[in-house]
Biopython code that builds the backbone (N, CA, C, O; Angstrom):
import numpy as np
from Bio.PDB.StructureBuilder import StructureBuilder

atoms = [
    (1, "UNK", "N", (9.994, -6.883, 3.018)),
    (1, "UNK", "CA", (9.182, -5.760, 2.592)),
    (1, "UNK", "C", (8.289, -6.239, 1.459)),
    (1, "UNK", "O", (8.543, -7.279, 0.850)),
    (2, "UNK", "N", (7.255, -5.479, 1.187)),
    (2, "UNK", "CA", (6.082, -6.261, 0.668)),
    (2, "UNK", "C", (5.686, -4.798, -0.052)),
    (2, "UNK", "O", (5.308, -3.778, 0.524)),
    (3, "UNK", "N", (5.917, -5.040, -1.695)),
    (3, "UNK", "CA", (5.523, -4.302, -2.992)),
    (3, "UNK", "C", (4.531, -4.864, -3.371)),
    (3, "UNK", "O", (4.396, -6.087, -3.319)),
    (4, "UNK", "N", (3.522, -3.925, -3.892)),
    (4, "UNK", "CA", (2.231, -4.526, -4.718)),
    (4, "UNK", "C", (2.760, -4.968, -5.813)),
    (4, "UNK", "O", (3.963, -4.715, -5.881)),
    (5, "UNK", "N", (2.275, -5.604, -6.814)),
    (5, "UNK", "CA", (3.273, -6.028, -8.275)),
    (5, "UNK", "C", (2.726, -5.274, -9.565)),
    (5, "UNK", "O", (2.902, -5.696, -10.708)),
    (6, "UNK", "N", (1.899, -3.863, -9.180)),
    (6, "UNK", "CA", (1.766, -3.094, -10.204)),
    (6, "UNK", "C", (3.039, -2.379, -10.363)),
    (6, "UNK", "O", (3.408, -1.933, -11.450)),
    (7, "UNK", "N", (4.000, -2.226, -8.796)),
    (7, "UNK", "CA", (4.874, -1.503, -8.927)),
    (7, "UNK", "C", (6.306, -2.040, -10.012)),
    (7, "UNK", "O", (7.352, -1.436, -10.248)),
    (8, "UNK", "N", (5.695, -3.761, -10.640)),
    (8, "UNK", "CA", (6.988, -4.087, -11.279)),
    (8, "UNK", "C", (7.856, -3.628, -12.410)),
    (8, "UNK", "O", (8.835, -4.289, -12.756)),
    (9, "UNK", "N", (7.468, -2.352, -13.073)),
    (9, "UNK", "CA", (8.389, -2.013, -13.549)),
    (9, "UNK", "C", (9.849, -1.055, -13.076)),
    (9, "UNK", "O", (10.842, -0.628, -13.664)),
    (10, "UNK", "N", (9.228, -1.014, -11.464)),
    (10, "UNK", "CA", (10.821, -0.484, -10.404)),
    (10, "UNK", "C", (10.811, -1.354, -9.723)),
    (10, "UNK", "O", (10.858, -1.085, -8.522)),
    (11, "UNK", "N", (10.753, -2.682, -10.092)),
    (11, "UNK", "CA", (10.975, -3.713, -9.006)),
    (11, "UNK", "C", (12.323, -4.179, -8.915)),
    (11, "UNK", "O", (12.738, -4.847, -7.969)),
    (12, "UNK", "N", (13.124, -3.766, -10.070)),
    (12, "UNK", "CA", (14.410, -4.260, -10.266)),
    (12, "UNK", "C", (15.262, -3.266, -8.917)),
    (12, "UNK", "O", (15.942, -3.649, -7.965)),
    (13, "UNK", "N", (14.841, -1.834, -9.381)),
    (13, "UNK", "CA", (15.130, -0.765, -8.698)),
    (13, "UNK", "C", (15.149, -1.236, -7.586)),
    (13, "UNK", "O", (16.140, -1.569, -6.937)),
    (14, "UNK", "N", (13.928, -1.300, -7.263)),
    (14, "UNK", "CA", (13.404, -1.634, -5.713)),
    (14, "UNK", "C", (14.329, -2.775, -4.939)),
    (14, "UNK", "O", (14.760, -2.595, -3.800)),
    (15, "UNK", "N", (14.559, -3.904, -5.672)),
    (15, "UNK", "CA", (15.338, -4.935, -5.107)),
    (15, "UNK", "C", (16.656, -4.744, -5.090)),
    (15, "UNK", "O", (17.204, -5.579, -4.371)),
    (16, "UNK", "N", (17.294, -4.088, -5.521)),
    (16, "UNK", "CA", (18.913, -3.391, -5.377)),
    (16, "UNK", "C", (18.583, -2.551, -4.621)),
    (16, "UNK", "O", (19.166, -2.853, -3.579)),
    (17, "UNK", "N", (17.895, -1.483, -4.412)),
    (17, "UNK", "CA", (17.831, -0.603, -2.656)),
    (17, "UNK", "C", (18.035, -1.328, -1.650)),
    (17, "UNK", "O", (18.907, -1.098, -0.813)),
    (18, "UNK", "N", (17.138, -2.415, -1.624)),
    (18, "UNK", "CA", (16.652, -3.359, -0.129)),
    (18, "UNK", "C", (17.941, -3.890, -0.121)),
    (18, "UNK", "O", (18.545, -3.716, 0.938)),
    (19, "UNK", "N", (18.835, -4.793, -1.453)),
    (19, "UNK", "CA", (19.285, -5.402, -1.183)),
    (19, "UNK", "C", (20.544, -4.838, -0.336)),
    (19, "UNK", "O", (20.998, -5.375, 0.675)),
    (20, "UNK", "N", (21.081, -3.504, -1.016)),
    (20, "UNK", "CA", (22.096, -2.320, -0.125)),
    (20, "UNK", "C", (22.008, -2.188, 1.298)),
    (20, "UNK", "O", (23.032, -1.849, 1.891)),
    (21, "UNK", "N", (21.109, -2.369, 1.853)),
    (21, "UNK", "CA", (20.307, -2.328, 3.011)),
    (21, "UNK", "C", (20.762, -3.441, 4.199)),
    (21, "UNK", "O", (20.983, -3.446, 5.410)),
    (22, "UNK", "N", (20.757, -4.358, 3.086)),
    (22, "UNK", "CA", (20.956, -5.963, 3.876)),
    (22, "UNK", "C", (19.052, -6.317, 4.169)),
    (22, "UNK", "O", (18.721, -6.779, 5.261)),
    (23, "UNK", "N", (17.889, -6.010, 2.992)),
    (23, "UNK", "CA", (16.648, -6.248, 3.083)),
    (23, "UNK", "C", (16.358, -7.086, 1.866)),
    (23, "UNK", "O", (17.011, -7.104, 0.823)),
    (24, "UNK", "N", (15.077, -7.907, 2.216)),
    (24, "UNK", "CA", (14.799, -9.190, 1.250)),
    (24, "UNK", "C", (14.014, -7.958, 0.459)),
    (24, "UNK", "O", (13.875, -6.794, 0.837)),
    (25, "UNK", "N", (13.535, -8.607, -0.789)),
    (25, "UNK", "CA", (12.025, -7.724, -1.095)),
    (25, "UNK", "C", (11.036, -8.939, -1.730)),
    (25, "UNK", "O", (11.471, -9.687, -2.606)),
    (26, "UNK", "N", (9.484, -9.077, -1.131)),
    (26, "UNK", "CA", (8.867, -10.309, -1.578)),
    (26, "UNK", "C", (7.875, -9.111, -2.582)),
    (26, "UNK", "O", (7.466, -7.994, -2.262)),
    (27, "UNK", "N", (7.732, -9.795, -3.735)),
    (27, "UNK", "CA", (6.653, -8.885, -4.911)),
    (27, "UNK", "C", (5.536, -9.906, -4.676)),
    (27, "UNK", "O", (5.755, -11.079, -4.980)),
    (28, "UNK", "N", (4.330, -9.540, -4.145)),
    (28, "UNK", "CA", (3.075, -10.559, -4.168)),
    (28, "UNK", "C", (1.895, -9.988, -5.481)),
    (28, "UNK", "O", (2.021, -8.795, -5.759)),
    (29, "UNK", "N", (1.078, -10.567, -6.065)),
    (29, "UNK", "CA", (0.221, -10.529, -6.855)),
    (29, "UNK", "C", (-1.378, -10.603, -6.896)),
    (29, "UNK", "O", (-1.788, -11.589, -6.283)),
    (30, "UNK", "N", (-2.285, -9.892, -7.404)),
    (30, "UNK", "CA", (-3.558, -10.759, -7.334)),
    (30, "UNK", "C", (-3.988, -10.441, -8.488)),
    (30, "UNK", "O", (-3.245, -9.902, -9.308)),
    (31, "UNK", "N", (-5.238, -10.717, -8.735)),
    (31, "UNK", "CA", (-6.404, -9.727, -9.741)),
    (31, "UNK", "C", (-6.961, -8.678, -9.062)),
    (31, "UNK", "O", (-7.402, -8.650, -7.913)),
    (32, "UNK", "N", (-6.850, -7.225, -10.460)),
    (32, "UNK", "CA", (-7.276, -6.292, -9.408)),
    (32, "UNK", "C", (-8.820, -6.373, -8.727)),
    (32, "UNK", "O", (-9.202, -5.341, -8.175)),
    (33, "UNK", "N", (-9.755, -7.563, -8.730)),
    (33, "UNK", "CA", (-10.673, -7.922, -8.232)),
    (33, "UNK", "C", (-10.700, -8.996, -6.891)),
    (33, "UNK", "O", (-11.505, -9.897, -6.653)),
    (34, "UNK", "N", (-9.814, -8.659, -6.312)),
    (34, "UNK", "CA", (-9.909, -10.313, -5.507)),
    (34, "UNK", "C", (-9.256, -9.646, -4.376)),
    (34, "UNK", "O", (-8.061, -9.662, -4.082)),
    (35, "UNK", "N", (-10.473, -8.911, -3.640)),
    (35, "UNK", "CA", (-9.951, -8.467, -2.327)),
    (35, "UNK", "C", (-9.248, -9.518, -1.318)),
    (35, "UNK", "O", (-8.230, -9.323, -0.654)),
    (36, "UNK", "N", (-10.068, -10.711, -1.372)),
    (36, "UNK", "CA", (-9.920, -11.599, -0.133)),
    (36, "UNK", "C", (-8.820, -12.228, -0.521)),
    (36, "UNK", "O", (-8.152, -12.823, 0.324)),
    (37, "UNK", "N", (-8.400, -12.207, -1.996)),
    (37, "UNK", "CA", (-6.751, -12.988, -2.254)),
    (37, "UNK", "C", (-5.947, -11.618, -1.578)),
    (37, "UNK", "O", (-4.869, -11.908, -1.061)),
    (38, "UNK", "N", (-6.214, -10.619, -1.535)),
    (38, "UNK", "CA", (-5.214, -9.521, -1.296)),
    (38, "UNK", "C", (-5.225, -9.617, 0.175)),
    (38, "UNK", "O", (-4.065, -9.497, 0.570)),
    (39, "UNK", "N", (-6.288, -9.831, 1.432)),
    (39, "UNK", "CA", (-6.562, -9.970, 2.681)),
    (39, "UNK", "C", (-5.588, -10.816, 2.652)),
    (39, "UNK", "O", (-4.598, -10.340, 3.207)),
    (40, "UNK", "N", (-5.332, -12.461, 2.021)),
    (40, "UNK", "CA", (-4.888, -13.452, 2.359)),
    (40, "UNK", "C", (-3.531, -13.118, 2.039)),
    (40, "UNK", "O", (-2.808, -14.027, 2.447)),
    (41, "UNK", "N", (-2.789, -12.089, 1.414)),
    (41, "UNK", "CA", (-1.782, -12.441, 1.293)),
    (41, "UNK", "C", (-0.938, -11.429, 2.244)),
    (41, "UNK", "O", (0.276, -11.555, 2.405)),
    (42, "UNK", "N", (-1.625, -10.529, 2.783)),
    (42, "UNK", "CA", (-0.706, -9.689, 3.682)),
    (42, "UNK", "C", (-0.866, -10.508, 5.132)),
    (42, "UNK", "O", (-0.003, -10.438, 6.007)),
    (43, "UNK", "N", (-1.915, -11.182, 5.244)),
    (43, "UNK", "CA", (-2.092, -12.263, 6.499)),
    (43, "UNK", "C", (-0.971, -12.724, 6.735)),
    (43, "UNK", "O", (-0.290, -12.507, 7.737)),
    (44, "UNK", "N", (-0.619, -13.628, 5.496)),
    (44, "UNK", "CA", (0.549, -14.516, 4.945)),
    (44, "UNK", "C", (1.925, -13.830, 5.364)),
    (44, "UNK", "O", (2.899, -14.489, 5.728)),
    (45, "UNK", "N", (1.909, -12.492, 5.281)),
    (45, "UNK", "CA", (3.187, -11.507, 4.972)),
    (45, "UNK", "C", (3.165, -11.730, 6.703)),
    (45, "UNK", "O", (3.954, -12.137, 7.556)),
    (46, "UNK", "N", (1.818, -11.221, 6.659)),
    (46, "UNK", "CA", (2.077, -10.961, 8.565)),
    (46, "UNK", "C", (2.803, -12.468, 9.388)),
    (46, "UNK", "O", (3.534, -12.489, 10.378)),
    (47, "UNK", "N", (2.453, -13.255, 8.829)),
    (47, "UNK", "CA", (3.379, -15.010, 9.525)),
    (47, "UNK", "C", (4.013, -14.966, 9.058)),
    (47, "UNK", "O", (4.960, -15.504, 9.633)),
    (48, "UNK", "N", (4.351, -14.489, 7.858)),
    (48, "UNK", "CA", (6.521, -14.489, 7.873)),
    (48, "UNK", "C", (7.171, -13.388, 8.628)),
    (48, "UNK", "O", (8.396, -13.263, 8.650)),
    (49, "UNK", "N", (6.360, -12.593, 9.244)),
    (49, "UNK", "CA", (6.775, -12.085, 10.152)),
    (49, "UNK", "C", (7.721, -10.761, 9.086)),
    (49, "UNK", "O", (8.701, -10.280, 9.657)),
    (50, "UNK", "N", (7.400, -10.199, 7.544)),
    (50, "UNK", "CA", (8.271, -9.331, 7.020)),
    (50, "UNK", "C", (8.369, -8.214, 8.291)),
    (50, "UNK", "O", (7.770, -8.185, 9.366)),
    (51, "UNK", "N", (9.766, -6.964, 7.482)),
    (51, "UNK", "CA", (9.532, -5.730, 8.554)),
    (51, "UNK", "C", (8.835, -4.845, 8.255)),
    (51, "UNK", "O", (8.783, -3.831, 8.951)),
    (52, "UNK", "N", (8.071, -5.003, 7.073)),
    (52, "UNK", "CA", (7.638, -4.151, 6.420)),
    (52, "UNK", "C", (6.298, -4.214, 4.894)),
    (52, "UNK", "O", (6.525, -5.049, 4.019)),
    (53, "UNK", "N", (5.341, -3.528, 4.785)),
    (53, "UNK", "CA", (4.272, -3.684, 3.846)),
    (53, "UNK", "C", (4.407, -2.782, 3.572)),
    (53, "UNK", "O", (4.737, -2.026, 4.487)),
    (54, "UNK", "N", (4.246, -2.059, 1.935)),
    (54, "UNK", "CA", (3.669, -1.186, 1.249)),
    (54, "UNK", "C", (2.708, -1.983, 0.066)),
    (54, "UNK", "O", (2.886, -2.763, -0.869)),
    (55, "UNK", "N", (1.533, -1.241, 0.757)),
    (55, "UNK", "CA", (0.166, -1.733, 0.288)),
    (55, "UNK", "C", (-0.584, -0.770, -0.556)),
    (55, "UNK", "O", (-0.529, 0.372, -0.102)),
    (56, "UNK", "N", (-1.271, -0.894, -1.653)),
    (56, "UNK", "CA", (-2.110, -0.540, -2.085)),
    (56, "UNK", "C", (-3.831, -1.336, -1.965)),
    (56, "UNK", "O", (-3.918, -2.530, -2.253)),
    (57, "UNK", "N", (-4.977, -0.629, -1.570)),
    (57, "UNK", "CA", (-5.705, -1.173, -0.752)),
    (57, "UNK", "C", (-6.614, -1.149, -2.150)),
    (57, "UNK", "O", (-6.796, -0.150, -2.847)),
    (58, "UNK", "N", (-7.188, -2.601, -2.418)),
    (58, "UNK", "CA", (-8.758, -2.760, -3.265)),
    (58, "UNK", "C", (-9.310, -2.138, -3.118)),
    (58, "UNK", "O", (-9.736, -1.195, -3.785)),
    (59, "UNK", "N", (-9.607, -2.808, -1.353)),
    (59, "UNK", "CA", (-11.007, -1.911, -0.848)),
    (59, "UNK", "C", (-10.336, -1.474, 0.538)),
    (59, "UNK", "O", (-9.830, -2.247, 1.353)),
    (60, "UNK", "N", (-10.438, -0.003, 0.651)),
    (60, "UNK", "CA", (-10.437, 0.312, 1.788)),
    (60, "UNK", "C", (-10.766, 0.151, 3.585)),
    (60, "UNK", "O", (-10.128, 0.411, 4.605)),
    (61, "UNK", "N", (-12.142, -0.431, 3.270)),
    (61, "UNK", "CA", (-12.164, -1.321, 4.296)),
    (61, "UNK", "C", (-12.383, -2.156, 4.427)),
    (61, "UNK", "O", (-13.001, -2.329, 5.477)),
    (62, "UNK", "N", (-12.167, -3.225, 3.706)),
    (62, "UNK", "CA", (-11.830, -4.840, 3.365)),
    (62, "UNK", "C", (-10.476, -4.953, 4.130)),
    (62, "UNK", "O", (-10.229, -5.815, 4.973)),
    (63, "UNK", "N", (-9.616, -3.942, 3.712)),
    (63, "UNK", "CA", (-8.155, -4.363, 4.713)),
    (63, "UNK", "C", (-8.088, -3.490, 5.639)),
    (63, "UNK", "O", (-7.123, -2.728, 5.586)),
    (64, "UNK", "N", (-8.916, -3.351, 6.583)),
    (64, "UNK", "CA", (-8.591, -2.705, 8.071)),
    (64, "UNK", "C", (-8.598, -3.700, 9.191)),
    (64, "UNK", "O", (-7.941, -3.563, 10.222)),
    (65, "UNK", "N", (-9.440, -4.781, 8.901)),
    (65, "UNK", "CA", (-9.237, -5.998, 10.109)),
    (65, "UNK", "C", (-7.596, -6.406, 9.851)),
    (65, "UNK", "O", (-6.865, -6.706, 10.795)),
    (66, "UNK", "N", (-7.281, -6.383, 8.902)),
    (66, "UNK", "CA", (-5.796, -7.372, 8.302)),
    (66, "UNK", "C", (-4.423, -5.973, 8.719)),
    (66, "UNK", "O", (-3.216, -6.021, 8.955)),
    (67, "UNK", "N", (-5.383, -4.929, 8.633)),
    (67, "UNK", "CA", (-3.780, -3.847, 8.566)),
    (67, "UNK", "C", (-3.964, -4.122, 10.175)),
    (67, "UNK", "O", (-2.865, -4.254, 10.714)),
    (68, "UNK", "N", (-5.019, -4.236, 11.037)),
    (68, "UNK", "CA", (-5.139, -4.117, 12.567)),
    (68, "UNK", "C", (-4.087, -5.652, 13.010)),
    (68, "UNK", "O", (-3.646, -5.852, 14.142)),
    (69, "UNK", "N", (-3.897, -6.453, 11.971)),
    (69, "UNK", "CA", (-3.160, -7.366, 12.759)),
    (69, "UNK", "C", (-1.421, -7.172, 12.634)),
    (69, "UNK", "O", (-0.602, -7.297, 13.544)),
    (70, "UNK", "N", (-1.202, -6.869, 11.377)),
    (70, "UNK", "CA", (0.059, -5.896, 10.992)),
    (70, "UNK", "C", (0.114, -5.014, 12.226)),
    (70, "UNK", "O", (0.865, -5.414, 13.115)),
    (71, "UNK", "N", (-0.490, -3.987, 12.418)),
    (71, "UNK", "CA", (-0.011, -3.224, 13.679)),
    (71, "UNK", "C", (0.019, -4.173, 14.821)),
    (71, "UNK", "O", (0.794, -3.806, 15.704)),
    (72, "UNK", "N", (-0.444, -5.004, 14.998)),
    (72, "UNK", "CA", (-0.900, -5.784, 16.575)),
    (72, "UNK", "C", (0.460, -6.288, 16.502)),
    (72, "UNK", "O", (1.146, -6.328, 17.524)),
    (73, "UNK", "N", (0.924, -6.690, 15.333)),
    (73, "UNK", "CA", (2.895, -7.489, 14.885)),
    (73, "UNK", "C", (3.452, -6.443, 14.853)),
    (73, "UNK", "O", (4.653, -6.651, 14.682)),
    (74, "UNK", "N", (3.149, -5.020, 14.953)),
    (74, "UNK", "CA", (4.389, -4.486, 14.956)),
    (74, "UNK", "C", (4.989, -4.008, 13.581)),
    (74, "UNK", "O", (5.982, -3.282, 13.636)),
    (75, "UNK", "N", (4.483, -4.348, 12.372)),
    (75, "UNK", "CA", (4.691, -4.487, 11.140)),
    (75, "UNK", "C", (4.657, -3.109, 10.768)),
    (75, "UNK", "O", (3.497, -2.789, 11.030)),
    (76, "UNK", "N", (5.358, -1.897, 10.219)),
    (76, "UNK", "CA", (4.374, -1.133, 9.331)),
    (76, "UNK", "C", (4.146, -0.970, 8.362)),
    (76, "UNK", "O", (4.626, -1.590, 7.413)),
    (77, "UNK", "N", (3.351, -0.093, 8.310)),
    (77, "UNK", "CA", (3.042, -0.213, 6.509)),
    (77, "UNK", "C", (2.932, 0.640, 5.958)),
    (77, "UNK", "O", (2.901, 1.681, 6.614)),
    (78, "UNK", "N", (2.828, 0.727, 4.729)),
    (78, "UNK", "CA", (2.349, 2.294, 4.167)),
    (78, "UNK", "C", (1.187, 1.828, 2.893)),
    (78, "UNK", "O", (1.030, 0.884, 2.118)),
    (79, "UNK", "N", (0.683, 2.806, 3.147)),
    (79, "UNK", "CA", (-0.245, 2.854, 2.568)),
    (79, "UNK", "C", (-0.136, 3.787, 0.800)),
    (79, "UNK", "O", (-0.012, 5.006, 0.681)),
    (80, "UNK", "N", (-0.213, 2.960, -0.147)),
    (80, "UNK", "CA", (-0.436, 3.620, -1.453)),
    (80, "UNK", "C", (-1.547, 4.118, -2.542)),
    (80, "UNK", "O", (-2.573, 3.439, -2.598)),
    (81, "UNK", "N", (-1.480, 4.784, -3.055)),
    (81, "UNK", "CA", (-2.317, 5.321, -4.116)),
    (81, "UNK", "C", (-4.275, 5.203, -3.847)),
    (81, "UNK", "O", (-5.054, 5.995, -4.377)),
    (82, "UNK", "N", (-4.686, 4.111, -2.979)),
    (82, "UNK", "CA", (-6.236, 4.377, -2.727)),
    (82, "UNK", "C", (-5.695, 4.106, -0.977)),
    (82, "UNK", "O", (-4.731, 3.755, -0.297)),
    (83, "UNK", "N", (-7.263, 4.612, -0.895)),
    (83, "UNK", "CA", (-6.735, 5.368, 1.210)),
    (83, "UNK", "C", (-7.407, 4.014, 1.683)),
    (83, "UNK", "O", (-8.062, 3.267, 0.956)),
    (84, "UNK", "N", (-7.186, 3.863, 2.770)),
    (84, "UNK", "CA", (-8.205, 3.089, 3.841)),
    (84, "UNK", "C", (-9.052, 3.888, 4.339)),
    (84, "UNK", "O", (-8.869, 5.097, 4.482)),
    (85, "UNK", "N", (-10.356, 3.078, 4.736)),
    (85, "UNK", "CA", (-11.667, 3.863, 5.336)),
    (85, "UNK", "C", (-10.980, 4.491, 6.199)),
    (85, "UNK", "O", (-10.097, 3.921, 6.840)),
    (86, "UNK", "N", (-11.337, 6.042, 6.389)),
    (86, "UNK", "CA", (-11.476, 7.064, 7.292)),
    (86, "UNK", "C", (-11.573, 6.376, 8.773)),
    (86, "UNK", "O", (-12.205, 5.367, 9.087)),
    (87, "UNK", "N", (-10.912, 7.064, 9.437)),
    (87, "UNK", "CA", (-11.035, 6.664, 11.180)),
    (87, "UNK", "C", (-10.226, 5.656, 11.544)),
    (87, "UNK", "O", (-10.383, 5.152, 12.656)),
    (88, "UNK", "N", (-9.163, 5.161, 10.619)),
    (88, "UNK", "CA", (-8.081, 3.794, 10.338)),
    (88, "UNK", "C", (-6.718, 4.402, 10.385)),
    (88, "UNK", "O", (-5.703, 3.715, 10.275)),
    (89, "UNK", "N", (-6.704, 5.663, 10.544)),
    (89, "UNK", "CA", (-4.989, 5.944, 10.202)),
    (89, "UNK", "C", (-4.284, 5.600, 11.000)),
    (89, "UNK", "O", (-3.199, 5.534, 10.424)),
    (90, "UNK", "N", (-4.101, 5.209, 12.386)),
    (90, "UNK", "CA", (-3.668, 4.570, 13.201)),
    (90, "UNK", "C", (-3.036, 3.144, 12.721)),
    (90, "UNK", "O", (-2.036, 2.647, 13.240)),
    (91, "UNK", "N", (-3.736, 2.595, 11.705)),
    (91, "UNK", "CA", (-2.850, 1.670, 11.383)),
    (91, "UNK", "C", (-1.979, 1.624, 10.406)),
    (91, "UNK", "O", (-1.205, 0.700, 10.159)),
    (92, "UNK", "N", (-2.092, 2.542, 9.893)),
    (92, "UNK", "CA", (-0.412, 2.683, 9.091)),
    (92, "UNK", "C", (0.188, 3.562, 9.455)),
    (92, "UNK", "O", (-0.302, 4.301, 10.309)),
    (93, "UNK", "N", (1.322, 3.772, 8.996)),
    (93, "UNK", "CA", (2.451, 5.291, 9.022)),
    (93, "UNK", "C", (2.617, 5.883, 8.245)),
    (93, "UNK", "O", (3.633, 6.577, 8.266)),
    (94, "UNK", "N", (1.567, 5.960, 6.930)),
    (94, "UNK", "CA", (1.804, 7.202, 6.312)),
    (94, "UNK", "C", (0.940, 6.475, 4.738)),
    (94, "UNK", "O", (0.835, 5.368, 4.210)),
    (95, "UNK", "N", (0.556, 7.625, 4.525)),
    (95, "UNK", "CA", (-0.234, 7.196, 2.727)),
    (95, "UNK", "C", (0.468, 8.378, 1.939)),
    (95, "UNK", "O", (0.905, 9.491, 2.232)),
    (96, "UNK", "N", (0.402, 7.882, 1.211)),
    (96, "UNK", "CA", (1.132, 8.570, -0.238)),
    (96, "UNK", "C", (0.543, 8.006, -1.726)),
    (96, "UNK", "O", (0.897, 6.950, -2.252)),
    (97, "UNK", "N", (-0.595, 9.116, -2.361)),
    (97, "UNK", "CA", (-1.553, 9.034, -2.796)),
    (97, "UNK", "C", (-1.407, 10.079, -3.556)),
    (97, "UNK", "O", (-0.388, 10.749, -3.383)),
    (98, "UNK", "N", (-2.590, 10.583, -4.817)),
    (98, "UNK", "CA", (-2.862, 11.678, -4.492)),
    (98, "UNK", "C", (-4.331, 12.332, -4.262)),
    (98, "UNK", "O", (-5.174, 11.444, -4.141)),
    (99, "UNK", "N", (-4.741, 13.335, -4.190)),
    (99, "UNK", "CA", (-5.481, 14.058, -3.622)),
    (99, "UNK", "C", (-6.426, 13.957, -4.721)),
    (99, "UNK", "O", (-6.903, 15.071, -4.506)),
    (100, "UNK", "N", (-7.127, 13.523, -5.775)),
    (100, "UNK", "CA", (-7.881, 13.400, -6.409)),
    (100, "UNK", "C", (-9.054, 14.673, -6.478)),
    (100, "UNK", "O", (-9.180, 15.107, -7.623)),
    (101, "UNK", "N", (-9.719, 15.181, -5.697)),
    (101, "UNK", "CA", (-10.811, 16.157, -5.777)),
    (101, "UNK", "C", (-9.565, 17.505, -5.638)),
    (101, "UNK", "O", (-9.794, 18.438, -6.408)),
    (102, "UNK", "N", (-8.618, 17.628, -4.964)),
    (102, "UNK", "CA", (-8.082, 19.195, -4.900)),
    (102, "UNK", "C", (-7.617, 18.916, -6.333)),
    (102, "UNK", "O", (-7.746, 19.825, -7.154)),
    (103, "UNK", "N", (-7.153, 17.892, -6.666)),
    (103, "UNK", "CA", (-6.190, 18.031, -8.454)),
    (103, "UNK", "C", (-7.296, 18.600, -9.215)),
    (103, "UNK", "O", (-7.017, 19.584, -9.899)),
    (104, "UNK", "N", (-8.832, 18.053, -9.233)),
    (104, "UNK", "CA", (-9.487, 18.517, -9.889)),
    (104, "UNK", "C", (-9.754, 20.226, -9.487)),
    (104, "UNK", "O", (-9.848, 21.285, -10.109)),
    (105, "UNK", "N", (-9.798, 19.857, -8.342)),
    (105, "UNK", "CA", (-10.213, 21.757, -8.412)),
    (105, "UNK", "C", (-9.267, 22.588, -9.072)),
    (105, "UNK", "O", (-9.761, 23.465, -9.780)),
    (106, "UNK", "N", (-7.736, 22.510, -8.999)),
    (106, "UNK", "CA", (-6.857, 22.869, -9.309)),
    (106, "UNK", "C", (-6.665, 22.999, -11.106)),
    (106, "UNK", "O", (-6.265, 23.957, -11.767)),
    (107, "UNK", "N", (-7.181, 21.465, -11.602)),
    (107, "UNK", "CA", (-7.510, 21.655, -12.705)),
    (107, "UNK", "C", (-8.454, 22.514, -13.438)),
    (107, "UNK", "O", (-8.282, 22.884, -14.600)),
    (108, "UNK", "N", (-9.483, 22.815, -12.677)),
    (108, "UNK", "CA", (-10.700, 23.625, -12.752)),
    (108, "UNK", "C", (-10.447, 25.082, -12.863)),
    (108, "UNK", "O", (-11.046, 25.813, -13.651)),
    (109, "UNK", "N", (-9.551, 25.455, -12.054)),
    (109, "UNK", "CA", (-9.023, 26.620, -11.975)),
    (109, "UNK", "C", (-7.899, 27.075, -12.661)),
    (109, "UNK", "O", (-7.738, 28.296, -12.649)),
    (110, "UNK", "N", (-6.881, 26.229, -13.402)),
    (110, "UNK", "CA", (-6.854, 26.592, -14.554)),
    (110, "UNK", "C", (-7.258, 26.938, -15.554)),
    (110, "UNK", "O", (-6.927, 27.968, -16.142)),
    (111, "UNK", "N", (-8.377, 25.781, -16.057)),
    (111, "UNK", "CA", (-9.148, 25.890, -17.345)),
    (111, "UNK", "C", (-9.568, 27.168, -17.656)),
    (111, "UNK", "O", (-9.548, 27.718, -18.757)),
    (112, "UNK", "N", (-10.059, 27.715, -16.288)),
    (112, "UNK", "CA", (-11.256, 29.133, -16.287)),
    (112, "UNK", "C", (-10.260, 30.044, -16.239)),
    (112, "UNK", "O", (-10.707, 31.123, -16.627)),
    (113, "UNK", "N", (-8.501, 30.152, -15.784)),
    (113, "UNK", "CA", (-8.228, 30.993, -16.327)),
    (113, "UNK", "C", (-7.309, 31.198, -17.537)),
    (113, "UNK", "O", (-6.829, 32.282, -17.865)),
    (114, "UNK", "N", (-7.046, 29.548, -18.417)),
    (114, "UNK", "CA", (-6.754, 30.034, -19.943)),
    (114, "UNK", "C", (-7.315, 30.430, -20.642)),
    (114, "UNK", "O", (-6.829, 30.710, -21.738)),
]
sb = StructureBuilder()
sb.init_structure("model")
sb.init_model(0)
sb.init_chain("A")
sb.init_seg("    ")
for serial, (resi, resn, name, xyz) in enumerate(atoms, 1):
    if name == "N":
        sb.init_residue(resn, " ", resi, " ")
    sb.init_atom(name, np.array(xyz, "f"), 0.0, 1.0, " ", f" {name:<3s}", serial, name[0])
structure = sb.get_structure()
């Protein structure tokens, strides 16, 4: 299974779940600028053949050729905190994010009525 490494302060967490499980957990890294190190490393994930990615995406559609080979393996993934381009959900199983414009409206609609 494949954690972004912003998530490392539950990585300890994270690696005692998997390990209960009888699951490895690999923590990979980049700069948050370096889409094509981030392309290259779920590539990478995809030839070790993990059972599993949870991804947080740079660029949204920078990783839709790479999530299309993850699905083509069988791999899934989930998708975190920024979405993939629209018309892509097919290749993951689920995003868990949040909603950014309803929070604001929501926020909005407080303000106006304190």
């Amino acid at each position: 299974m494949y954690i972004p490494k912003h998530f490392e302060a539950s990585e300890e967490t994270g690696r005692e779940i998997m390990q209960a499980h009888g699951w490895a957990l690999l923590v990979t890294a980049g700069e948050q600028t370096a889409v094509s190190t981030q392309v290259n490393q779920v590539e990478d994930l995809i030839a070790k053949k993990v059972t599993g990615i949870i991804l947080n995406p740079m660029d949204g559609n920078a990783v839709v050729p790479v999530l299309g080979k993850a699905h083509d393996a069988g791999i899934p993934v989930v998708i975190v905190d920024s979405p993939v381009a629209k018309g892509h959900e097919a290749l993951y199983i689920t995003f868990v994010g949040t909603d950014n414009f309803n929070a604001g409206v929501q926020a909005g609609k407080q303000m106006v009525q304190s």
